[in-house]
C-alpha positions as CSV (number, residue, x, y, z in Angstrom):
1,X,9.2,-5.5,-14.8
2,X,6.9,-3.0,-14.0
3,X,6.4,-2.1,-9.9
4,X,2.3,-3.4,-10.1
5,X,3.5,-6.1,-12.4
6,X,5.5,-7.7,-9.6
7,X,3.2,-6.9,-7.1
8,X,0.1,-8.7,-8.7
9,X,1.5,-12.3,-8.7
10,X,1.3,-12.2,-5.1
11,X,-1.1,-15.1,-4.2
12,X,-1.2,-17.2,-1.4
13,X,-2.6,-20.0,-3.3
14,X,-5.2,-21.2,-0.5
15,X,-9.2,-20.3,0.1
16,X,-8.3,-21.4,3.8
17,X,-9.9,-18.4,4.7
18,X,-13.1,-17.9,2.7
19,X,-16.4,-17.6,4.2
20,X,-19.6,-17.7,3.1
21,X,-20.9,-14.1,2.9
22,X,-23.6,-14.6,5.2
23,X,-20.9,-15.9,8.1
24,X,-19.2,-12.8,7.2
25,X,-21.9,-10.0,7.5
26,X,-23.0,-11.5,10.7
27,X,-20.5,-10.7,13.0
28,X,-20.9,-7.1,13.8
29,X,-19.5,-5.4,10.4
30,X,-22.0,-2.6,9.8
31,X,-22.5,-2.3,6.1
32,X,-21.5,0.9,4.0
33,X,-24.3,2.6,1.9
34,X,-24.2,4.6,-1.1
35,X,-24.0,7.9,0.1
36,X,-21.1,7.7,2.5
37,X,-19.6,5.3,0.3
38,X,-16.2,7.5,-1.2
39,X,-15.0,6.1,-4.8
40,X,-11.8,7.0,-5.2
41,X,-8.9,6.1,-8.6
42,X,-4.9,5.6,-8.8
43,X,-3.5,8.1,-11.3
44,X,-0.7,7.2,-13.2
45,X,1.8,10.0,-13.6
46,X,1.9,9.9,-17.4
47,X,3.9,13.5,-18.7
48,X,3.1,12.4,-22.2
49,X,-1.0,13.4,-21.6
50,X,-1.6,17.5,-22.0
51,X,-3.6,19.3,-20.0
52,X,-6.2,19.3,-22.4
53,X,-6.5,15.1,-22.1
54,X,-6.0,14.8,-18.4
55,X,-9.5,17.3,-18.6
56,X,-11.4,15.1,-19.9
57,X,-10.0,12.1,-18.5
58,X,-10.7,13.4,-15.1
59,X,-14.1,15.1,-15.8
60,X,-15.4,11.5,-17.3
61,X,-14.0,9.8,-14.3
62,X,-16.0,12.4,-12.0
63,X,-19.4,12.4,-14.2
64,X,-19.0,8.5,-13.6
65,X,-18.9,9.1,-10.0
66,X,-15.1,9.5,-8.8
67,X,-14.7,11.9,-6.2
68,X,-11.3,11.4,-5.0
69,X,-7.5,11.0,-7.0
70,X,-4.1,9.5,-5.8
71,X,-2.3,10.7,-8.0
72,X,1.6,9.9,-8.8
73,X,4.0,11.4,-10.9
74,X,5.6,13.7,-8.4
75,X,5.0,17.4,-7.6
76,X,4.9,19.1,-11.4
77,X,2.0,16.3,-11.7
78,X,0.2,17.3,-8.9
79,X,0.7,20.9,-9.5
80,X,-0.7,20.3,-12.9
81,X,-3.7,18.5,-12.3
82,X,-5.6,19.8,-8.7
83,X,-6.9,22.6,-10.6
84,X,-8.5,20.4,-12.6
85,X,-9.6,18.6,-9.8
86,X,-10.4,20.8,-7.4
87,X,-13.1,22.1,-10.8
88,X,-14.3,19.0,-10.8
89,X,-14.9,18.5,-6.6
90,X,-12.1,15.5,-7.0
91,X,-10.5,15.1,-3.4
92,X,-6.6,14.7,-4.3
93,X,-3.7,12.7,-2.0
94,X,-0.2,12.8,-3.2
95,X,0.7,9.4,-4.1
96,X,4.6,9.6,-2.8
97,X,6.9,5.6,-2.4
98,X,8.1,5.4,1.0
99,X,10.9,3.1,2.0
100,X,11.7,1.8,-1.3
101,X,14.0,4.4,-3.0
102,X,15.1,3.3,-6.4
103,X,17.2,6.0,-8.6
104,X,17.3,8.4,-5.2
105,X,20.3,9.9,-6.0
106,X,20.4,11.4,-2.7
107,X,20.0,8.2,-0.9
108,X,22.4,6.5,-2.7
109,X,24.8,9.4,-1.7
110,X,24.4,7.4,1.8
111,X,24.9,3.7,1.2
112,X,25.0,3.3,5.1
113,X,21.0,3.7,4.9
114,X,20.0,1.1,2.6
115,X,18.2,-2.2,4.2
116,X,20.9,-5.2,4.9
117,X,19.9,-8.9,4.5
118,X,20.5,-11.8,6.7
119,X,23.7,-12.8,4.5
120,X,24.9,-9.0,4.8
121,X,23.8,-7.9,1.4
122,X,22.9,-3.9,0.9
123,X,19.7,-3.7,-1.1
124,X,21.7,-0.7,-2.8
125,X,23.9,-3.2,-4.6
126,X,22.1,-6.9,-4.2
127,X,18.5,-5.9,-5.8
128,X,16.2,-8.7,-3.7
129,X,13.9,-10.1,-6.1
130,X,13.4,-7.2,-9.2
131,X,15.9,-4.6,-10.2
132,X,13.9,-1.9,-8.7
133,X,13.6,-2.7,-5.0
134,X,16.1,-0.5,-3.2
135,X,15.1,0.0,0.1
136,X,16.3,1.8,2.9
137,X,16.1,0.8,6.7
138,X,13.4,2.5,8.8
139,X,14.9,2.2,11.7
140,X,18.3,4.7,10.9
141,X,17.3,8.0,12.6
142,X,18.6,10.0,9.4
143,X,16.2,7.3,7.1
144,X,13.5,8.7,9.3
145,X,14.4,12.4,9.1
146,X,14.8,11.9,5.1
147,X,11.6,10.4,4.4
148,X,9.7,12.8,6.7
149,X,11.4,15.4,5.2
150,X,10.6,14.5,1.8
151,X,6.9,13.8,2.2
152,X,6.3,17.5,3.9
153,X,7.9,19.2,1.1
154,X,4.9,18.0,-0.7
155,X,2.4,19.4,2.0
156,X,3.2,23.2,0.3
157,X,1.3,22.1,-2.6
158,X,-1.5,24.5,-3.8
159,X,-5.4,21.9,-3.2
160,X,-3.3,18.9,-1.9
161,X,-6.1,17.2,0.9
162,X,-3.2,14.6,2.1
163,X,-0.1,12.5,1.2
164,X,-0.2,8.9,0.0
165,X,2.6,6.4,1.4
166,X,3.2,3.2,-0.9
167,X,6.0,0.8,0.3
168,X,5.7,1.6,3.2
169,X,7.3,-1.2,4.2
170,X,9.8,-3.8,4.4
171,X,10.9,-6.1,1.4
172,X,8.9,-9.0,0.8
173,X,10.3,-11.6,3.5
174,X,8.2,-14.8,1.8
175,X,6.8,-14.9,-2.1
176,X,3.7,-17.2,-2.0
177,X,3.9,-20.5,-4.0
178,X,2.5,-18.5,-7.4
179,X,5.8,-16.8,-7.5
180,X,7.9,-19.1,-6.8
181,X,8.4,-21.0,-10.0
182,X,9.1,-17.9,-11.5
183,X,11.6,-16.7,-9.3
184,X,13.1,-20.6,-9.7
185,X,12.1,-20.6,-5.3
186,X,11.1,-22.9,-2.8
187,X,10.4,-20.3,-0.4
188,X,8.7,-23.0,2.5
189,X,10.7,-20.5,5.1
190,X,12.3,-17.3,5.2
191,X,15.2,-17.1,3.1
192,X,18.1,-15.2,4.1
193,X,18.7,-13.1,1.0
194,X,15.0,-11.7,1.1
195,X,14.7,-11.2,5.1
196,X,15.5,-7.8,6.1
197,X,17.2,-5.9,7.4
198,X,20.4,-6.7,9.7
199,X,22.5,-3.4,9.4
200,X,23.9,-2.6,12.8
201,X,21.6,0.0,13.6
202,X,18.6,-3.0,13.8
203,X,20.9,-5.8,15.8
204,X,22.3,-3.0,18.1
205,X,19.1,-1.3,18.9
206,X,17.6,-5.0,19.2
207,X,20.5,-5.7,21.6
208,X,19.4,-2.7,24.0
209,X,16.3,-3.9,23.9
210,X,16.3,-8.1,24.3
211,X,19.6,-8.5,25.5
212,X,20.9,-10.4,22.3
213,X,21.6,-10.2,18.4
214,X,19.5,-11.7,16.0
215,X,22.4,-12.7,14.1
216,X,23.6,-14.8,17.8
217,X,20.8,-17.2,17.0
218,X,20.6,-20.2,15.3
219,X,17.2,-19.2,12.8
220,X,16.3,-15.6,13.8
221,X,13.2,-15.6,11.3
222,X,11.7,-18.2,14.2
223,X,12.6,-15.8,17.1
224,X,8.8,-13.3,17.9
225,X,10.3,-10.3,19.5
226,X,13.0,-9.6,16.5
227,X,9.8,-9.9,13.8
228,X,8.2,-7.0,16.2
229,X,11.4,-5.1,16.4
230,X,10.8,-4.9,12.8
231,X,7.1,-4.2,12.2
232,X,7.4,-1.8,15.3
233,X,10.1,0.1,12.9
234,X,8.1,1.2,10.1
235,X,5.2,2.0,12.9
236,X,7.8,4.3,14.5
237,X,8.8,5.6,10.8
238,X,4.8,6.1,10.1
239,X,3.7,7.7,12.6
240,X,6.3,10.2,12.5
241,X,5.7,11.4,9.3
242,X,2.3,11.4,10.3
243,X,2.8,13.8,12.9
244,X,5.0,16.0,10.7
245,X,1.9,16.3,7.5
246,X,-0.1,16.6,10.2
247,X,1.1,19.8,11.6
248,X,1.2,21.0,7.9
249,X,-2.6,21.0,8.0
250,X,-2.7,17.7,5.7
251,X,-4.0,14.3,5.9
252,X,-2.0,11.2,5.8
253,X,-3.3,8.0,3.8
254,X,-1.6,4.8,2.8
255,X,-1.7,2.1,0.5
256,X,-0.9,-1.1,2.5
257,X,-1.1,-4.7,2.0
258,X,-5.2,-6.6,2.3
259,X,-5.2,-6.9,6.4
260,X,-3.0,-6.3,9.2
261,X,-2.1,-10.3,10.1
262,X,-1.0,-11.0,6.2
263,X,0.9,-7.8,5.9
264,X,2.7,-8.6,8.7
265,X,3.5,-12.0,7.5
266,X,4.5,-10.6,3.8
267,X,6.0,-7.4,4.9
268,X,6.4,-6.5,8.7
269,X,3.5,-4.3,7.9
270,X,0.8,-3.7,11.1
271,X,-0.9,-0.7,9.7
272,X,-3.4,-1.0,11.9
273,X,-1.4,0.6,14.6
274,X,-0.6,3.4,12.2
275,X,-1.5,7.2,12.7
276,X,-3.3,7.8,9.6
277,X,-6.6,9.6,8.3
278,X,-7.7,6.7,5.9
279,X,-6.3,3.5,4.9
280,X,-6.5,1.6,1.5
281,X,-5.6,-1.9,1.5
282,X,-4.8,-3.5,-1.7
283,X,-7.0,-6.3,-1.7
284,X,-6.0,-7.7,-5.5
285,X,-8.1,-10.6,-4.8
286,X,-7.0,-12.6,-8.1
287,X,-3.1,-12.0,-7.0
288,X,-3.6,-14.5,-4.1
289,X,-5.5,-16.6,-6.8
290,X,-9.3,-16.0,-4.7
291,X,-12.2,-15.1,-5.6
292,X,-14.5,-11.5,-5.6
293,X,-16.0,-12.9,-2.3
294,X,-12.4,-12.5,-0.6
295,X,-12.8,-9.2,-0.9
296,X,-15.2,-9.0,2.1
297,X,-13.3,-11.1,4.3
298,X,-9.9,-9.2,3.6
299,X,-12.1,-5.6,3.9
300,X,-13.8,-7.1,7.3
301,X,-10.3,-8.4,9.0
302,X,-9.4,-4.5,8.4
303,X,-12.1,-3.1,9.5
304,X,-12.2,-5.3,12.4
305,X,-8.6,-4.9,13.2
306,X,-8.8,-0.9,13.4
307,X,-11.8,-1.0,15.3
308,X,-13.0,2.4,14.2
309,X,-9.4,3.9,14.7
310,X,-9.8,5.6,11.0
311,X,-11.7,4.8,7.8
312,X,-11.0,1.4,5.4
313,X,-11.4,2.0,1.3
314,X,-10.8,-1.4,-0.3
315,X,-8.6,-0.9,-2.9
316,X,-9.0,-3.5,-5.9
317,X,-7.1,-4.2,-9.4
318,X,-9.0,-3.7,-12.6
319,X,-6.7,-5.1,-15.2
320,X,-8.2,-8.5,-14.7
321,X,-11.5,-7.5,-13.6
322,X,-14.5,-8.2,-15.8
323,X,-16.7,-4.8,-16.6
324,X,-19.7,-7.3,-14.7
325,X,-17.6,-8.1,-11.6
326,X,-17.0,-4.3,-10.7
327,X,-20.7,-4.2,-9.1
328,X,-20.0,-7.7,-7.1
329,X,-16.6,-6.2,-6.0
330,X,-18.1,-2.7,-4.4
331,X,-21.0,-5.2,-3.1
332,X,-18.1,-7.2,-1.0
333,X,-16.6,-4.1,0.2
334,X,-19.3,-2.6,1.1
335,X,-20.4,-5.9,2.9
336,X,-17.2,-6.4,4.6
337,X,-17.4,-2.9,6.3
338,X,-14.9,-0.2,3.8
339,X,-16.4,3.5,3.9
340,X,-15.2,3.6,0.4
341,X,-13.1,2.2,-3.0
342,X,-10.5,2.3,-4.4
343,X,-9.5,1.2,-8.1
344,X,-5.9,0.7,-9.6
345,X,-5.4,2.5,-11.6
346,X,-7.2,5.1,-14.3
347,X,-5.7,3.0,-17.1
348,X,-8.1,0.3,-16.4
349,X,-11.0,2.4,-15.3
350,X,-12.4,3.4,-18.9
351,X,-14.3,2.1,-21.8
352,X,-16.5,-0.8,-20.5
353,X,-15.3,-0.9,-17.1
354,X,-16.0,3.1,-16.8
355,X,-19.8,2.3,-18.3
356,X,-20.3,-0.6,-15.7
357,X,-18.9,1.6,-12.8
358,X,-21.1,4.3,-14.0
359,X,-24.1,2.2,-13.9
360,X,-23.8,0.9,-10.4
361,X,-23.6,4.3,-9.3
362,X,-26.6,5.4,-10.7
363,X,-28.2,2.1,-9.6
């Protein structure tokens, strides 16, 4: 299964939260306009294009009105594709995954770093959920040094404006109910196998802390300050990398689940204490089975959240998006307070959707 193919069947199944766009605008979210309003595309790392195809893929994308890339695929993509860019006046962040690590054959020369579930399963050798989720535990001081180390090796690269982080993050701790007939799951609490991660480093730093182990009590998912310990760990993680591609003279961006009280829910994620330039939240509204209005209340619980900390671009999911809703979708983010947008990924952004895009920005 492919990494955007798992991700996109996360729903929470409930409109508990949707509110009528007017309740929405009305409580102090100042509304983007056009022209600070950035438009921005995932690029898929895809060696099999030449240069000669990525050209005109990237000049139709900017004559449509795309002005910044995240673009994957590793340094020899990046290397070959911001010249193009930076031709084109395309903004480019290195689109780098964090915490999950699959195939790092240098990780997996330290076993000792990978994440540890409640039953005392390595994610090196007990993959939760999909065979590619391998992830390491943010709060080992040599886990730090090696992903820091790893995202400024990038910050040498020739027109890069600033590194991308995607999981950046912990394993998913809960599924919503859309998954869990697939996964054959009743996931009403947090299972042991998926909550992470209770290596020794975690319970003993924990210990110093609290005065206990998480593993001393009876249900630790119930138990506030050990689900801190854990979002406070990929803070820590964060905004040390931060400092270190900041110092490089490069921006720091991340792609992070739709608003800080979810993600920490789904993921230990509070990005809104993060040190970053610009964050994009993935707000996939049809994988948490909503509707294009969602959009502005996930963009405005950001937005609030941050409180002008750094810029929100809604990121959204084209796959399933009709060419019409594009315009209602940039309409809600907008609304809901995001300096700019997002789309996932250039695959989808072309043909009818590209012509609809197009037309709202000359609208």
């Amino acid at each position: 299964m492919k990494k955007r193919d798992f991700i996109k069947n996360i729903g929470l199944g409930s409109a508990a939260f949707m509110l009528a766009p007017t309740l929405l605008t009305s409580c102090g979210t100042t509304t983007s306009t056009d022209e600070d309003f950035k438009y921005w595309v995932w690029v898929d790392g895809n060696n099999e294009k030449t240069i000669s195809d990525w050209r005109t893929e990237l000049t139709g994308l900017r004559e449509a009105g795309i002005t910044g890339l995240i673009i994957g695929g590793g340094r020899q993509m990046l290397e070959k594709l911001i010249p193009i860019a930076q031709e084109l006046g395309q903004e480019v962040h290195a689109w780098l995954w964090t915490m999950n690590r699959p195939g790092d054959t240098e990780a997996q020369a330290h076993p000792e770093w990978y994440a540890v579930s409640r039953n005392g399963e390595s994610s090196l050798d007990v993959n939760p959920y999909v065979g590619y989720y391998q992830w390491l535990c943010p709060s080992k001081p040599e886990v730090q040094e090696y992903v820091k180390n790893f995202m400024v090796s990038h910050c040498d690269i020739e027109g890069l404006s600033a590194i991308h982080l995607d999981y950046v993050r912990y394993c998913d701790v809960i599924l919503p109910k859309g998954l869990w007939a697939k996964y054959d799951l009743v996931q009403d609490h947090e299972m042991p196998e998926y909550d992470f991660c209770y290596c020794e480093t975690c319970q003993g730093n924990f210990e110093a802390e609290n005065g206990y182990r998480p593993d001393s009590l009876e249900d630790p998912s119930q138990d506030e300050k050990w689900r801190k310990y854990r979002w406070d760990s990929i803070t820590k993680l964060v905004n040390q990398v931060s400092a270190a591609v900041h110092a490089k003279g490069k921006k720091m961006s991340a792609a992070v689940f739709p608003y800080p009280e979810l993600a920490r829910k789904l993921v230990r994620q509070s990005w809104n204490e993060w040190d970053l330039d610009i964050v994009f939240p993935m707000i996939y509204h049809n994988f948490y089975e909503e509707d294009i209005p969602w959009i502005e209340y996930a963009t405005q619980q950001g937005v609030n959240d941050l409180n002008g900390k750094f810029p929100l671009h809604t990121g959204v999911y084209l796959p399933e998006m009709k060419p019409e809703e594009i315009a209602q979708a940039i309409a809600a983010a907008k609304a809901g307070g995001a300096k700019g947008m997002s789309f996932f990924s250039n695959g989808a952004l072309k043909d009818e959707r590209l012509k609809a895009f197009a037309a709202v920005k000359k609208s």
